[in-house]
Backbone bond lengths (Angstrom), bond angles and torsions (degrees), N, CA, C in turn:
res aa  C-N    CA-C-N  psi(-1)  N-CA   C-N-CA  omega(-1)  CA-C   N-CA-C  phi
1 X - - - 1.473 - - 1.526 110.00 -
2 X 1.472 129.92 122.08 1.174 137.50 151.19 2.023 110.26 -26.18
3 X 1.105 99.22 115.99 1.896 103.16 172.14 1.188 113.46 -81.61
4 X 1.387 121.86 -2.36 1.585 130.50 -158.96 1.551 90.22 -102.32
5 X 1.436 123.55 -34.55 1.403 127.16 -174.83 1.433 106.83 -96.10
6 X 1.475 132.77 -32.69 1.268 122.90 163.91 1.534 117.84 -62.52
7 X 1.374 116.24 -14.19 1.755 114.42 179.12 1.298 129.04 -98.73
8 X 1.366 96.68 -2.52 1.672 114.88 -170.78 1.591 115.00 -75.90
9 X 1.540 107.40 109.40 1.441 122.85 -155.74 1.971 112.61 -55.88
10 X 0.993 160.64 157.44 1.284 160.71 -87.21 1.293 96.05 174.31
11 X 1.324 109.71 144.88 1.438 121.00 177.56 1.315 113.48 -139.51
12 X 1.323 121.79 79.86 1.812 129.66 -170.81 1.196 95.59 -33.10
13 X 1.822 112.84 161.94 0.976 116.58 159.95 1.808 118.21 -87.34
14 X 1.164 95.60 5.46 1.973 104.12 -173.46 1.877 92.03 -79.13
15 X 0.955 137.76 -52.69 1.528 158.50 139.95 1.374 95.32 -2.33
16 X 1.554 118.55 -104.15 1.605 120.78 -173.28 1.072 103.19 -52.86
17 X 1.417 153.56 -23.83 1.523 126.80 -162.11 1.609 92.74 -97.41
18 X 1.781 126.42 -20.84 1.540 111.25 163.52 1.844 123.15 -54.44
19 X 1.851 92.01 -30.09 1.049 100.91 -170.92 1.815 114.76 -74.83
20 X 1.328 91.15 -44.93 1.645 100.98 165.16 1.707 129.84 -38.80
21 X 2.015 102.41 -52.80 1.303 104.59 -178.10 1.602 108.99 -75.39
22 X 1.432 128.63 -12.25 1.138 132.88 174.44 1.722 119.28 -63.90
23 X 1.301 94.54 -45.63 1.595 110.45 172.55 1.542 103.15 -75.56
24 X 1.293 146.41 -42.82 1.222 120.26 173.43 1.397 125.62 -86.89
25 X 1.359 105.00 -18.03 1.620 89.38 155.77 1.619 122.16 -68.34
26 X 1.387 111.03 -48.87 1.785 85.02 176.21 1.577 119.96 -78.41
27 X 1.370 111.13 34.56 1.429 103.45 154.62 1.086 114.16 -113.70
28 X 0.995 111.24 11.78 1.609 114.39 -177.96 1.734 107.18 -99.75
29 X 1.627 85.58 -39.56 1.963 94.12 -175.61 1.220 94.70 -75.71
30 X 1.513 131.56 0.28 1.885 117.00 -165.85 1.540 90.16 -84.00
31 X 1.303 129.68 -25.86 1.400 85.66 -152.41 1.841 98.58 -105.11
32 X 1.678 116.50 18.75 1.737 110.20 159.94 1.468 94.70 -97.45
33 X 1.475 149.15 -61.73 1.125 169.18 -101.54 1.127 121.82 -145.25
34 X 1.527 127.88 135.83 1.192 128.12 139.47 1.451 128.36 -64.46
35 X 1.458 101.87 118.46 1.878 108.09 168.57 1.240 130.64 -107.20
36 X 0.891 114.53 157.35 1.645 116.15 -164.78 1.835 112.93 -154.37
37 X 1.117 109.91 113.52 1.276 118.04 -140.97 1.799 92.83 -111.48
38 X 1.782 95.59 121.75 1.435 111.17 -169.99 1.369 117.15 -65.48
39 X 1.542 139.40 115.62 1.331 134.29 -164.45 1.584 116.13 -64.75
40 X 1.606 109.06 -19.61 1.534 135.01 175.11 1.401 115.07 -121.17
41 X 1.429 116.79 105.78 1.318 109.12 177.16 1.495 129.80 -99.78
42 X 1.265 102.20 99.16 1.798 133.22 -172.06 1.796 108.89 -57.86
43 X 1.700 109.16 0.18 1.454 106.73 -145.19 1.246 129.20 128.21
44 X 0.992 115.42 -30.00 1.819 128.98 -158.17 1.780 100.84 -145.88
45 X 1.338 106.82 135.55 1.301 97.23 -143.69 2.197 93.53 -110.89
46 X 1.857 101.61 -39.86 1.176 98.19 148.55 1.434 134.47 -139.41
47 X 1.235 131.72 166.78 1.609 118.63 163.60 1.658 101.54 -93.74
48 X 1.345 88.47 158.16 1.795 96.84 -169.43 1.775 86.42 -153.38
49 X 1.556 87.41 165.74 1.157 122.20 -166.53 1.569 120.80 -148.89
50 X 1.324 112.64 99.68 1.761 135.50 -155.98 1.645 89.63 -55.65
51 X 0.846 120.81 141.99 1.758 122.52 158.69 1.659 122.53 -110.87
52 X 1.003 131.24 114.35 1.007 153.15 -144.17 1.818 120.87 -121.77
53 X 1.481 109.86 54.74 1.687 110.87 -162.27 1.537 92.85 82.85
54 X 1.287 114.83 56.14 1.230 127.01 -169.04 1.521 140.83 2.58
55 X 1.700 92.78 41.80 1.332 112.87 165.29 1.257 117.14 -103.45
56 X 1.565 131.95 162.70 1.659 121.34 -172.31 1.467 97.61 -99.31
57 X 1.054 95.98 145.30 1.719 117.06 -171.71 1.348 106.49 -140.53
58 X 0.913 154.17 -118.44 1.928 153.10 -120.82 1.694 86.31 -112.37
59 X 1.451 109.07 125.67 1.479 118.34 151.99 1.443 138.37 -76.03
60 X 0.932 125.94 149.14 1.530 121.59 -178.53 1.380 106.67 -172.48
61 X 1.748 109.09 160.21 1.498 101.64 -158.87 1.772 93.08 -135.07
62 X 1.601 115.82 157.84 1.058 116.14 -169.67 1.217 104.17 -148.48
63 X 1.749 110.38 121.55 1.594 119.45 172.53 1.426 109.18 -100.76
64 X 1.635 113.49 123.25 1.688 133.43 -155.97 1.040 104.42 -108.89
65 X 1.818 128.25 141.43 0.909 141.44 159.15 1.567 132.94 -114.96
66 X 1.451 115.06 156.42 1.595 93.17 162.21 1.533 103.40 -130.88
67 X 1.724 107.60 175.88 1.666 99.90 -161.39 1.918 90.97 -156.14
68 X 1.077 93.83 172.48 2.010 99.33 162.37 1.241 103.46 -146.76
69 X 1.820 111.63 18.69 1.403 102.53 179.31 1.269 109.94 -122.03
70 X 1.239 141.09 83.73 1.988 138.51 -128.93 1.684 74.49 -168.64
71 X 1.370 109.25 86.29 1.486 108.78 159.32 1.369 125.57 -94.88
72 X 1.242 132.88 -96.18 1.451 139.34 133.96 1.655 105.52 -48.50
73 X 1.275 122.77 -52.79 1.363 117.29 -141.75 1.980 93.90 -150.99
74 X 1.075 125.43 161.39 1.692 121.62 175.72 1.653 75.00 -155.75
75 X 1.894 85.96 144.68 1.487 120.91 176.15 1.406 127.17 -151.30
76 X 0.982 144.57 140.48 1.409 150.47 -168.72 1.723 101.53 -153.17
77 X 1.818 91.21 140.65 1.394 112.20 168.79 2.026 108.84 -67.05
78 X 1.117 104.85 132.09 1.825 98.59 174.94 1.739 76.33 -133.53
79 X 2.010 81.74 146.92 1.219 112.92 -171.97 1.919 106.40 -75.20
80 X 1.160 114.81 140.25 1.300 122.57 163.79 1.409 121.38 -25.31
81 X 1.020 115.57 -78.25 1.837 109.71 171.91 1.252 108.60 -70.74
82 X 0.996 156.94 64.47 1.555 166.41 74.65 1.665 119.75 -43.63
83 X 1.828 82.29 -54.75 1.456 70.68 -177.50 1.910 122.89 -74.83
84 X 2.036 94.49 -31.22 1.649 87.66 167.49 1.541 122.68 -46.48
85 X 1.497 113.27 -48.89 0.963 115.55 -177.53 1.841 122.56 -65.18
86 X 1.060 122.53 -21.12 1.520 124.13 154.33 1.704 102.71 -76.65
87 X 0.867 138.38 -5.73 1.661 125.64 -171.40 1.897 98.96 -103.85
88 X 1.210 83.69 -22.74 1.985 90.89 -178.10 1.363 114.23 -75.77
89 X 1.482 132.29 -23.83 1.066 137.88 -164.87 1.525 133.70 -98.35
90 X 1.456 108.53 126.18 1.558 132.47 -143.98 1.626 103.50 -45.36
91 X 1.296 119.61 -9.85 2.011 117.42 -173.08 1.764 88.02 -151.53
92 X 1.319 91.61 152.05 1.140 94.52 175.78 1.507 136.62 -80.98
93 X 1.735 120.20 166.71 1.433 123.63 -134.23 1.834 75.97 -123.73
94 X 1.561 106.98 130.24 1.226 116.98 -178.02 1.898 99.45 -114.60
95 X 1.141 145.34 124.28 1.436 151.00 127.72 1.273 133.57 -60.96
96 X 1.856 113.41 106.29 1.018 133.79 -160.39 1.506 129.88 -120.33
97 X 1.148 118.72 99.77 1.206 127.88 -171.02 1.280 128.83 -99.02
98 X 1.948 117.28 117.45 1.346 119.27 -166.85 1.895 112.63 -92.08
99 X 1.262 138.34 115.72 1.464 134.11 -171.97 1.194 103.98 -102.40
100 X 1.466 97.31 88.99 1.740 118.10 169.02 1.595 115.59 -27.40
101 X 1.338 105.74 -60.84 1.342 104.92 -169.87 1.438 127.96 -69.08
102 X 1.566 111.65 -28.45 1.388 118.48 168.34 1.912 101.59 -89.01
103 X 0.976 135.73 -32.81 1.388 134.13 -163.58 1.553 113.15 90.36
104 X 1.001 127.74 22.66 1.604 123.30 -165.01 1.988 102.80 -121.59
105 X 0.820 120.25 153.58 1.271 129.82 174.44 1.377 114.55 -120.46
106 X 1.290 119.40 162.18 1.290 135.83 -170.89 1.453 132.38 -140.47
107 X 1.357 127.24 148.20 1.317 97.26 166.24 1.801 102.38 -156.35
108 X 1.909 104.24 -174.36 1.786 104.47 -179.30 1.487 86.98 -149.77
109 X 1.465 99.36 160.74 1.342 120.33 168.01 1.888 114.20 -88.79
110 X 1.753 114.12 104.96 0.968 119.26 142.76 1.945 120.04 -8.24
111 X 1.429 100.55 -80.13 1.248 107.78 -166.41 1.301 115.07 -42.13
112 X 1.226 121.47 -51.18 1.786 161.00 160.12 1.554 88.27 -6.59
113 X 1.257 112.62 -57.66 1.963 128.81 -163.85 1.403 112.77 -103.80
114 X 1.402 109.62 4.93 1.666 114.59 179.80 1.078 110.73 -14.43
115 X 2.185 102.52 -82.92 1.116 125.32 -162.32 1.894 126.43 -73.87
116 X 1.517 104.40 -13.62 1.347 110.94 168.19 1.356 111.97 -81.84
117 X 1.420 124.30 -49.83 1.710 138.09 167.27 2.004 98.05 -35.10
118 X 1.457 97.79 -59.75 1.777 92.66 -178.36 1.894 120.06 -48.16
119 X 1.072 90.22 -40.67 1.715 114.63 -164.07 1.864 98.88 -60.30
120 X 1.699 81.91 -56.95 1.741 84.00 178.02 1.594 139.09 -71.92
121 X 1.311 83.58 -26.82 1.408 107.42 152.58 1.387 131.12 -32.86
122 X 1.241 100.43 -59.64 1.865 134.58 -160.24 1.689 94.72 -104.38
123 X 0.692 125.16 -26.45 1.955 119.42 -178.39 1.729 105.52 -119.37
124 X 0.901 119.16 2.16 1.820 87.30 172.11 1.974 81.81 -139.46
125 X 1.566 78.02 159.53 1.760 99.72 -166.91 1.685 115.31 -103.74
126 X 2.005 105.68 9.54 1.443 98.62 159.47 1.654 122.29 -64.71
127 X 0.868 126.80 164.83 1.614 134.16 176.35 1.888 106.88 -81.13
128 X 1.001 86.17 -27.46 1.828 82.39 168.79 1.857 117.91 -128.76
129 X 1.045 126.91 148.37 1.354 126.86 160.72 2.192 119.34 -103.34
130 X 1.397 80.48 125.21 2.273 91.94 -178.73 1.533 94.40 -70.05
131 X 1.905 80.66 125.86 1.950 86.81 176.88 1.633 80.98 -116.95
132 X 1.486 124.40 133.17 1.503 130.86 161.27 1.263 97.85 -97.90
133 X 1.445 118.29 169.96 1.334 159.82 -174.72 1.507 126.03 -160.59
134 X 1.187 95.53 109.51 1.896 104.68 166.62 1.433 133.61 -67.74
135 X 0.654 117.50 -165.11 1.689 119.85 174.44 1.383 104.63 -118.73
136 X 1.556 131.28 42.65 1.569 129.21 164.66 1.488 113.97 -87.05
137 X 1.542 108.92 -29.95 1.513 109.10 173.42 1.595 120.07 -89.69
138 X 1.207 150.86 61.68 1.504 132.36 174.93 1.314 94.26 -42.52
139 X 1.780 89.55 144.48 1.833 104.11 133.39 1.246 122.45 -84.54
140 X 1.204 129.84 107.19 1.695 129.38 -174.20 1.726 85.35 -66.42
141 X 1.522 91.55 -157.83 1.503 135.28 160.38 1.354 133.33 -120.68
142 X 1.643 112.86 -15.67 1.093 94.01 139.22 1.700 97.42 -179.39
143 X 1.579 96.27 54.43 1.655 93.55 162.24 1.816 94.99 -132.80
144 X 0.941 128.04 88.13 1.037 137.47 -162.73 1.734 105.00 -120.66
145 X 1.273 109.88 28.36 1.960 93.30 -173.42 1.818 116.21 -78.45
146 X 1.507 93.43 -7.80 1.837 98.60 -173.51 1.774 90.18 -76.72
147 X 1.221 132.29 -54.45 1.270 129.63 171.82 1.607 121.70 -50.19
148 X 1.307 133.75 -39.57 1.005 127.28 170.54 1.440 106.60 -84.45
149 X 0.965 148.56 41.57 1.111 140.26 -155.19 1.729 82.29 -148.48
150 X 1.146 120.06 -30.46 1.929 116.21 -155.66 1.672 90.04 -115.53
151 X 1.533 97.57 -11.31 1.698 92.11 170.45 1.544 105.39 -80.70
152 X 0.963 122.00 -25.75 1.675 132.28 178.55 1.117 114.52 -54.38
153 X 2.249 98.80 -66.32 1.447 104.49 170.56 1.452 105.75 -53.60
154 X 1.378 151.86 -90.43 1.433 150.86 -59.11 2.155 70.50 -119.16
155 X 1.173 110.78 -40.55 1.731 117.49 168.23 1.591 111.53 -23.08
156 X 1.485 109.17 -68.69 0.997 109.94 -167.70 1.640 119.88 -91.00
157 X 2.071 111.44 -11.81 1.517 97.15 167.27 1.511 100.51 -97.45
158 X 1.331 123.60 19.38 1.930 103.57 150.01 0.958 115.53 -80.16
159 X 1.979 110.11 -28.15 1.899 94.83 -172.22 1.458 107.65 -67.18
160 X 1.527 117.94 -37.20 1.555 134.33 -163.17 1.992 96.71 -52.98
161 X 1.270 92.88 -52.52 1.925 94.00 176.31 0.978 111.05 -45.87
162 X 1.555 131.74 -54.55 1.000 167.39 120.33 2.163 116.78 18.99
163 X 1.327 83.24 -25.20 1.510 91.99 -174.84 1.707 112.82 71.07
164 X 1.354 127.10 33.37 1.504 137.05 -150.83 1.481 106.26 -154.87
165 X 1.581 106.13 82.28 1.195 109.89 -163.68 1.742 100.63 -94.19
166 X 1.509 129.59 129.12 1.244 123.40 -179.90 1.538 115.16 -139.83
167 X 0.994 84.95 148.95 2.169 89.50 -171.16 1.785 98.06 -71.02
168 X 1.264 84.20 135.48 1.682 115.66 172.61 1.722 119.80 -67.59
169 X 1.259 113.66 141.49 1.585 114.79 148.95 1.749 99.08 123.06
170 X 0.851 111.42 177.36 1.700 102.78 169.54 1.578 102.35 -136.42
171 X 1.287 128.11 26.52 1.648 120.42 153.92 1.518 123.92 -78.18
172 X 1.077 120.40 -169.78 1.607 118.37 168.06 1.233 115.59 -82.35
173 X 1.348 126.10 -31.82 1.636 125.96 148.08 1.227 113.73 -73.96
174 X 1.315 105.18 135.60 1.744 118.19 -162.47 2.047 90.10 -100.51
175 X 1.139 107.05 157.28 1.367 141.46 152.09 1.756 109.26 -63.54
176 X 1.174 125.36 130.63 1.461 122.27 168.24 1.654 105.06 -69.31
177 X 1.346 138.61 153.49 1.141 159.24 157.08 1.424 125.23 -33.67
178 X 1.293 120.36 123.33 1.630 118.95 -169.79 1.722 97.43 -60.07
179 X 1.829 123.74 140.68 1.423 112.79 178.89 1.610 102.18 -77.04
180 X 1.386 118.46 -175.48 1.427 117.64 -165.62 1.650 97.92 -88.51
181 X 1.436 101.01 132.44 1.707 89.22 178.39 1.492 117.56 -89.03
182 X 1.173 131.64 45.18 1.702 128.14 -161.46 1.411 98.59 178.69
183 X 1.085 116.38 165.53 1.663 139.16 160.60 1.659 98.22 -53.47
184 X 1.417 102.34 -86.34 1.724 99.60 177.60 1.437 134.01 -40.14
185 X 1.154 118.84 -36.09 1.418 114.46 145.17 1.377 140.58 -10.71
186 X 1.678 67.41 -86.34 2.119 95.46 170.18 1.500 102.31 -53.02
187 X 1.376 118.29 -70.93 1.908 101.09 178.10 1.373 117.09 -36.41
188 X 1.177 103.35 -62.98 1.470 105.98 -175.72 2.182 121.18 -42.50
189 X 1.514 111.85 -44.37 1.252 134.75 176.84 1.978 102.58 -61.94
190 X 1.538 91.33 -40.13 1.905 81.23 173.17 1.405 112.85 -87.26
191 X 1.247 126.38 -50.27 1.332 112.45 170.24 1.523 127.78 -49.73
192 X 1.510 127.05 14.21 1.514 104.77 -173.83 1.765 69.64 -119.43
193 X 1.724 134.45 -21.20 0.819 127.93 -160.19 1.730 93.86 -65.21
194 X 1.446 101.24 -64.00 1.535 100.63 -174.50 1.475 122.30 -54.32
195 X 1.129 114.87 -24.36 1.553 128.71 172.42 1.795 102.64 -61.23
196 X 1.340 116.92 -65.58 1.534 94.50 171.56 1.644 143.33 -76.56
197 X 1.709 84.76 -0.55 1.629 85.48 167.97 1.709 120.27 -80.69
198 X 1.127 90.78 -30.64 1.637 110.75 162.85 1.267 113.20 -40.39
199 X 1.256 112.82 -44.41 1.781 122.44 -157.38 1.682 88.15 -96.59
200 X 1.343 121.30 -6.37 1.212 121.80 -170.26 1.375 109.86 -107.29
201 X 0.995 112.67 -29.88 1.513 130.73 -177.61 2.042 108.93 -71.45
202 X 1.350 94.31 -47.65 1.573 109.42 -172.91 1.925 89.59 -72.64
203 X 1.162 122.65 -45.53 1.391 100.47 -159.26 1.557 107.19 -72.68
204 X 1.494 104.51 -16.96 1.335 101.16 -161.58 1.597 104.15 -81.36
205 X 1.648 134.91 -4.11 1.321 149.83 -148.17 1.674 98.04 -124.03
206 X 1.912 90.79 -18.58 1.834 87.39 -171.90 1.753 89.20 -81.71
207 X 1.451 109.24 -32.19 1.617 124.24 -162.03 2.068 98.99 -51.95
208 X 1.628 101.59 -35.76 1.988 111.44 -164.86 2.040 72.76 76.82
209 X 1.498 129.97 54.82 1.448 119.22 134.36 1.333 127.27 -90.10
210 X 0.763 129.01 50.68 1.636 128.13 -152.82 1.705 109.12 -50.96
211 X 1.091 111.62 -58.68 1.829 119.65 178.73 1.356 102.86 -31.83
212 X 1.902 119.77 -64.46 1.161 95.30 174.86 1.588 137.41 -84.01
213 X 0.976 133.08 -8.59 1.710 153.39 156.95 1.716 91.98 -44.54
214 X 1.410 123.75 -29.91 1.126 113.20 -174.02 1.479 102.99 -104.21
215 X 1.155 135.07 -15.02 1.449 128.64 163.60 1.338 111.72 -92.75
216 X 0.783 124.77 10.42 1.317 141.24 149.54 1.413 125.00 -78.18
217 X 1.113 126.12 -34.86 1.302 122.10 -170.17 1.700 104.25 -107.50
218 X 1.258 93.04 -28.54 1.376 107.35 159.75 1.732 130.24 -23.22
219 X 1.853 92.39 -74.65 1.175 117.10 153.17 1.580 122.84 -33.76
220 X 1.858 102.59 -65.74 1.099 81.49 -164.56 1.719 118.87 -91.74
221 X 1.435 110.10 18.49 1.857 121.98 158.71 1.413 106.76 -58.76
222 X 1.536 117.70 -35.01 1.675 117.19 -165.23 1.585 100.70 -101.30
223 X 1.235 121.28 -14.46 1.524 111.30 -166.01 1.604 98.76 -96.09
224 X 1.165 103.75 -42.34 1.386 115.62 -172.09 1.498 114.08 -135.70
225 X 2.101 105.68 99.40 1.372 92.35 -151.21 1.906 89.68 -96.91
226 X 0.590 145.38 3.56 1.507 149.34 -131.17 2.187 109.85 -119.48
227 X 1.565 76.47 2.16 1.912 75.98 -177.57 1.665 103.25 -133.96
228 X 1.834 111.63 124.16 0.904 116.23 -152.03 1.940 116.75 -80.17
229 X 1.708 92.51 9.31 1.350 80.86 -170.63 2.052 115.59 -94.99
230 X 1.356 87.14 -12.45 1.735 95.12 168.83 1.574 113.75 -79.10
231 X 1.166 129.60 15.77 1.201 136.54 165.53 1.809 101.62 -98.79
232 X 1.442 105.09 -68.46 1.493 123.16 -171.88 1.968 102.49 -34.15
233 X 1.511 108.54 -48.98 1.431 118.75 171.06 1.297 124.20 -63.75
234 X 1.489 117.53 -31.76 1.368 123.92 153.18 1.335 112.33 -30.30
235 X 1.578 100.70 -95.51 1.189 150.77 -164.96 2.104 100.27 -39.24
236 X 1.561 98.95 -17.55 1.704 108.63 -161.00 1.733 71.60 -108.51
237 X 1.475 146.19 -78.67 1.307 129.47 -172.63 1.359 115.34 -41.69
238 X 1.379 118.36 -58.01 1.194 116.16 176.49 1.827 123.69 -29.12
239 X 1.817 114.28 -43.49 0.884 103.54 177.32 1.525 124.12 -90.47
240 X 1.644 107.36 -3.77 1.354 102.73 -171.76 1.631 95.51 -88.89
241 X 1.454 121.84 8.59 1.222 129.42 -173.48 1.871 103.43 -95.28
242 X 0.977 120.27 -5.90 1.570 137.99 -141.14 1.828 121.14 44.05
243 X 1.583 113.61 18.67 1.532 97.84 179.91 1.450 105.94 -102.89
244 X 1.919 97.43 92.43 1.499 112.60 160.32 1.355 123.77 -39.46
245 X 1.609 130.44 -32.07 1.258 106.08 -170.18 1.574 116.42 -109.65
246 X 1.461 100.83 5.26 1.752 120.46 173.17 1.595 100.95 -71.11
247 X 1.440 96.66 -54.21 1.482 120.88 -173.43 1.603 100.09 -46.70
248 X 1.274 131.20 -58.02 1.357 146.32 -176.88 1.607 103.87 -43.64
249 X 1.800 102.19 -81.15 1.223 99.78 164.46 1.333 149.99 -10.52
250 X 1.350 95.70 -53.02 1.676 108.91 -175.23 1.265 111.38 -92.81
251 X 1.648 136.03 -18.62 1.588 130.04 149.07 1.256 106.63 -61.47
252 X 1.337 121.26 -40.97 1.422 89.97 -172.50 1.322 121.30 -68.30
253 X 0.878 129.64 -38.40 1.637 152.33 168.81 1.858 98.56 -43.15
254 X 1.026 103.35 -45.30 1.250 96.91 172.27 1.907 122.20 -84.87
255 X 1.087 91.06 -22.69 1.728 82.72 156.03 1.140 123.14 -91.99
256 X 1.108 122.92 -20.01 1.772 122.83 177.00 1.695 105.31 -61.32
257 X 1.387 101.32 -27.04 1.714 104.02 -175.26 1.030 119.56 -106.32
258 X 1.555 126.03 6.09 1.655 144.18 130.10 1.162 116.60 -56.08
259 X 1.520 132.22 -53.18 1.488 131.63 -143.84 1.929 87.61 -110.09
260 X 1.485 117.14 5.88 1.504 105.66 -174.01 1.598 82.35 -113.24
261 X 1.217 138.07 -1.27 1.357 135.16 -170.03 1.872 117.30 -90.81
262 X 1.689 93.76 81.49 1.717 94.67 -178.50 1.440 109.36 -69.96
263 X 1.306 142.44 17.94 1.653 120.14 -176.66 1.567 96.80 -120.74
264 X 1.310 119.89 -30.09 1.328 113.83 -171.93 1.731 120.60 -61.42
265 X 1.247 115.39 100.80 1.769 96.58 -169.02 1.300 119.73 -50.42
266 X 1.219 111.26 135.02 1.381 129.23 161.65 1.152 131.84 9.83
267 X 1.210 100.56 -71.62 1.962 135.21 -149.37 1.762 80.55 -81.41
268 X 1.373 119.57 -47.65 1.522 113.20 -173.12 1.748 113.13 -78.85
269 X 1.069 106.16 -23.80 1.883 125.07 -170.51 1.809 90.07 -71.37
270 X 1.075 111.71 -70.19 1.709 121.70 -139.15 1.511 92.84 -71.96
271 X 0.835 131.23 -19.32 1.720 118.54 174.00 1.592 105.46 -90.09
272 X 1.455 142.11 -45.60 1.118 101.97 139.89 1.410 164.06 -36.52
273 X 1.170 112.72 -30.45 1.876 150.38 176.37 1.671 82.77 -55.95
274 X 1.443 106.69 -77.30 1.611 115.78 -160.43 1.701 101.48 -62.80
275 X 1.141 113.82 -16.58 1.802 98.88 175.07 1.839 122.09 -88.09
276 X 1.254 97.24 -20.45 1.741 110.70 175.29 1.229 84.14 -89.99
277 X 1.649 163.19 -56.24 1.045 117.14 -165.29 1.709 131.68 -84.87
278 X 1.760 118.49 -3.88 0.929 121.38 162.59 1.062 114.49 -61.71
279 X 1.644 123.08 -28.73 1.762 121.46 -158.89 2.407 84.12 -91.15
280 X 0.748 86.78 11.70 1.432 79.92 -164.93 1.827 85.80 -107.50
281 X 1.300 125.20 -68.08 1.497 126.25 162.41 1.562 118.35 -15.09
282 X 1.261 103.67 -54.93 1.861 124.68 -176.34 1.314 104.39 -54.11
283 X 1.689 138.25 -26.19 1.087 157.15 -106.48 1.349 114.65 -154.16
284 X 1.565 105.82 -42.24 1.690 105.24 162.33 1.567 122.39 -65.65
């Protein structure tokens, strides 16, 4: 026997037919999208880019498969950090499945399963969770509007996870905003809120606007009563306003919600602590 022919390395066919469903899915996404095919695959097989009057518009990324087993329905176990790692990512993560034997491809929205993918995640102690898929979604070639259409949606509930709540629709009248579907959400939706009033608050103080810097902070004393520095800004308009005893008020309020604050370390807490009560000293 030739040793040169007994050593000659093998190429499964489980291998080419990944390689196969990879190639017909991005020919299928070529003709809405730009694709761009990851040289390292982390999970996600490409990033793409929707075209829109054949300009690129909304991103989204898609990890491809191929199979010969797509009966009614094809399913596979995916490992846990796959799926965190598709749930972490800034546009949404599309799963795409090529059925060798018929020639047709398929696909589902990630986002679609966020909150069940999380659940399963977090409560059962296999190392992977089975995501199935039917055959209700084709990937055409080029009647694809139910898919671009969930790339739109799935757009705006990553930002919403995201804490990035944004009005819907693409007319000049906007759509109101998907509400937050979760607890984390909602945190997430107030903190970017208070984050730009912040940015709203400072410009309006860079402006010498004071009235509004003060309805501003206003706001955010009632929206968000629990953080001591929308008092401290009060309490600083208040006096450039001359109302000494508003002004009073609102440091103290703001130290009561320093000195009641057990998580904040110390070393970072107590030098604030000691500056509201000098401005409070200045004041008696």
């Amino acid at each position: 026997m030739d040793a040169t022919i007994a050593t000659k390395p093998k190429v499964p066919w489980t291998t080419r037919l990944g390689t196969i469903g990879e190639a017909q899915v991005k020919a299928h996404l070529a003709y809405f999208s730009i694709v761009t095919k990851y040289e390292t695959d982390p999970g996600i097989d490409f990033y793409c880019e929707l075209l829109e009057n054949d300009s690129p518009s909304l991103p989204f990324y898609v990890q491809a498969k191929g199979t010969e087993h797509f009966d009614d329905a094809w399913g596979q176990s995916i490992a846990k950090p796959t799926l965190v790692y598709w749930l972490h990512q800034p546009a949404p993560v599309f799963l795409m499945v090529y059925d060798d034997i018929n020639g047709l491809c398929y696909w589902m929205s990630i986002e679609e399963l966020r909150y069940r993918l999380i659940e399963q995640i977090f409560t059962t102690d296999s190392a992977t969770v089975y995501v199935r898929m039917d055959r209700t979604h084709p990937l055409e070639r080029n009647l694809n509007q139910g898919l671009i259409d969930r790339i739109k949606d799935d757009t705006t509930l990553v930002g919403l996870f995201r804490g990035q709540a944004v009005f819907r629709g693409d007319g000049y009248v906007k759509q109101l905003p998907s509400p937050p579907r979760s607890d984390l959400e909602l945190v997430r939706i107030k903190e970017n809120v208070r984050a730009g009033l912040y940015s709203l608050v400072q410009h309006s103080i860079a402006k010498q606007d004071i009235p509004t810097a003060n309805l501003y902070c206003e706001f955010l004393a009632d929206f968000d009563s629990d953080h001591y520095n929308h008092f401290v800004w009060l309490g600083q308009i208040n006096l450039s306003n001359g109302n000494r005893t508003e002004a009073v008020t609102n440091f103290q309020r703001a130290l009561e919600i320093c000195e009641a604050d057990k998580v904040w370390p110390k070393e970072s807490l107590q030098p604030i602590i000691d500056g509201i009560k000098k401005q409070l000293q200045k004041l008696e």
